[in-house]
N, C-alpha and C positions, 0 to 999 in steps of 0.2 A: 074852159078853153085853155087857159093857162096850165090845167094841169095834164092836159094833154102834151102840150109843149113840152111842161118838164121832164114828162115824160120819155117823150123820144129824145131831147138831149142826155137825156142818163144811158139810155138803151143805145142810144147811136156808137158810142166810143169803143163799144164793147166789140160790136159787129166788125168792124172794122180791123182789130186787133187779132181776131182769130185764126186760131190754126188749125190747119188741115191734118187730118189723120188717116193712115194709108197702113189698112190691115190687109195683111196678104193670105186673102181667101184662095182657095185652089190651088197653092205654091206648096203644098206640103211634100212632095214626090212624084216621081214620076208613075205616069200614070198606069203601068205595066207591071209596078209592082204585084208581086203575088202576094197574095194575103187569104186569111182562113175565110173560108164559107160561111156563113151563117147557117147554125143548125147543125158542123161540125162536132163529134164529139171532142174534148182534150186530151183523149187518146191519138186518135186524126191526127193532132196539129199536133201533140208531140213528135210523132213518129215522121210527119213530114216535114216540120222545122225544126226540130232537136230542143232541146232545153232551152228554157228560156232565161234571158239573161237576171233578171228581177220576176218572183210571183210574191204578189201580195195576197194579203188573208183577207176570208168573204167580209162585204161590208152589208148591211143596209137588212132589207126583210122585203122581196125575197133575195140570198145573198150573191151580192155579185162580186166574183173573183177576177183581177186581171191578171194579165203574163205582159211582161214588157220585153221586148226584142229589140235589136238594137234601131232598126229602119220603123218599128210598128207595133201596138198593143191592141194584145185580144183582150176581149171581156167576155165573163162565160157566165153565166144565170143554169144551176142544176146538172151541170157539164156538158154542157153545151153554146156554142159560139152565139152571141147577141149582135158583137158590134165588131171590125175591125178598123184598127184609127192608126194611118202612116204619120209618124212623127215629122213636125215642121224641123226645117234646117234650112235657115236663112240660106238665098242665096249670095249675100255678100257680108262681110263685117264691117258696122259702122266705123269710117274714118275718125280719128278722136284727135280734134285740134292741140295745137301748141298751150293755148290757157288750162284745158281741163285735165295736162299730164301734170 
C-alpha cells in the first residue's frame, strides 16, 4: 500500500506541471494551391512550373529525387511524381519578450 502512495505522489507533480503542445496540422497553405499530379513525369512539371528553386540528388534504393519550389516540394521515384508536399509558413511570428532580447 505504501508503495502505491508513493507512487502517485511522485507521479502527481509532474501531471500537473505539463505543457501543452499545439502542432499546426492542416495550416501549411492554402488549399487551392496547384501542385504536380502524382504520376506526372519531371518533364510535366518542368514545363508547367519552370525550374525549380533547389533539386537534390537521388537518395535511398529505389532513388528518390526532390525539387523544392518556393510554396512546395515534389518527390519523384524513376521520373515520376510520388508525392507533392506545400511548405508550412507560420502564420504569425513568435512575439519574443523583453528578458529573452
Amino acid at each position: 500500500m505504501s508503495r502505491i502512495l508513493l507512487l502517485f505522489m511522485l507521479l502527481a507533480p509532474t501531471s500537473i506541471r505539463a505543457d501543452t503542445l499545439t502542432i499546426p496540422v492542416g495550416q501549411q497553405g492554402p488549399a487551392n494551391t496547384p501542385l504536380p499530379a502524382r504520376g506526372e513525369t519531371q518533364r510535366a512539371v518542368l514545363e508547367r512550373f519552370g525550374l525549380a528553386d533547389e533539386e537534390h540528388a537521388p537518395v535511398g534504393q529505389p532513388p528518390i529525387t526532390r525539387w523544392d519550389y518556393r510554396d512546395f516540394s515534389v518527390y519523384f521515384e524513376s521520373g515520376r511524381v510520388i508525392d507533392s508536399v506545400i511548405h508550412h509558413r507560420p502564420r504569425h511570428l513568435p512575439v519574443r519578450s523583453e528578458e529573452s532580447q
